[in-house]
Each structure stands twice: as C-alpha cells, then as structure tokens.
N, C-alpha and C positions, 0 to 999 in steps of 0.2 A: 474880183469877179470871176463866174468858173469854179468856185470851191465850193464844197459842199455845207454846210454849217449843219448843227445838230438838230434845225429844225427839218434842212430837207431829208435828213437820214429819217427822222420820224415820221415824215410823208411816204419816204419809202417804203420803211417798218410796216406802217399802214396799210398800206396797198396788195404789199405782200400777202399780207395776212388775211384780205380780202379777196384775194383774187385766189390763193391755194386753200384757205379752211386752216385752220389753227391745228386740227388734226395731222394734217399729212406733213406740216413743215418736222415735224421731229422724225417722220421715219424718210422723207426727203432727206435731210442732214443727217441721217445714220447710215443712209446706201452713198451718200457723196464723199462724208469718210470713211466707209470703206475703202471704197474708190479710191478717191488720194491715197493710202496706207497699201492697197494692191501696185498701183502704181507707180507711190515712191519706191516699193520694196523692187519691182521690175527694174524701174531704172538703175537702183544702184547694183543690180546684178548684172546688167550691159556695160554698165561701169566700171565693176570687176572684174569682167568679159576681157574689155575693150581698153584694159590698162597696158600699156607697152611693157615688154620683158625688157630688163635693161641689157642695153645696148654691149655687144663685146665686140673687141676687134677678132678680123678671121683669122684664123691661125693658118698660115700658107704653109706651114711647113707639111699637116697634116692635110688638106685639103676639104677644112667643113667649111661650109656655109656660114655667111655674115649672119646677121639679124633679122636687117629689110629681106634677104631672099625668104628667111623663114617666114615672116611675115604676111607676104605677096603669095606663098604657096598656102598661108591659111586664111586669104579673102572670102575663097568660095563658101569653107564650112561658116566665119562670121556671120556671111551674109544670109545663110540659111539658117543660123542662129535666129535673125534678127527677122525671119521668116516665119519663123518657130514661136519665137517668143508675140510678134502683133500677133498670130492666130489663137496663141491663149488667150489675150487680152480680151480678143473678141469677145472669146468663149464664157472668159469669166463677167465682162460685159452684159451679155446676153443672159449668162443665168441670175445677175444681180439684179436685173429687168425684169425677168421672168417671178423672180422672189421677191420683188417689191408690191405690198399692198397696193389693189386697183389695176395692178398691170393689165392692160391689153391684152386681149388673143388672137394671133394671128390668124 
C-alpha cells in the first residue's frame, strides 16, 4: 500500500498531458534540462571552489601561517563567491523564463 503501480504512473501520464497540452511538455523538459545541466555544472564548480587545500603543518622555524588561519582569512571572498554565483543563477533563471515559449510579461 503507498506504491505507485504502472497503472497510477499512467493516470499520471494522463493528466499531465491534459492539464499542460502535448505541445509545451517537450519544450518544458528542454528549459528543465537545461536547468539541471546549468545547475549541476554550478555546483560542481562551488565544489571546486570549496575543496580544502591539503593540510600542512606550520613551519615555526620560519613563522607562516597553518592552513585553518589561511582558510578563516578567505571566508569573506568564499562567501561573496557564493553571493556571486545565486545572483547568476538568478540571472540565468530569468533569461531561461524569459526565452521560454508562452512566457509571461511582466
């Protein structure tokens, strides 16, 4: 009980395709992969971003800085990275809205 069986997916199917127009489902599903594919590609570059340099011990003879200190002194630019990067997403959000057939004008 709870699971889906292949007849409710076909009620679903159904409904879908009554409710959007047979039409618009394929350029729906070409602006959502987009999307996912801008998206995935985003995150794995905050991933890249946001991979720890490996770890050294400080050398006291010379007096540099550990790791964590370097780290802690590059929170701020991160975090305006990460400022940086939702206000593209927006943007590219927005234009993918804007260039989808039927869009709305504000």
């Amino acid at each position: 009980m709870g699971e889906f069986s292949p007849s409710h997916w076909l009620i679903v199917g159904i409904v879908v395709v009554l409710l959007f127009g047979s039409k618009r489902l394929p350029d729906a599903a070409r602006a959502l992969g987009r999307s996912m594919r801008i998206l995935k590609s985003e995150t794995q570059g905050l991933r890249d971003d946001t991979d720890p340099a490996p770890a050294t011990a400080p050398d006291t003879a010379t007096g540099t800085a550990s790791a964590p200190d370097a780290i802690q002194r590059a929170e701020p630019d991160t975090a305006q990275d990460k400022r940086d990067l939702a206000a593209r997403l927006r943007e590219e959000a927005a234009r993918i809205e804007s260039a989808a057939p039927g869009a709305k004008s504000a």
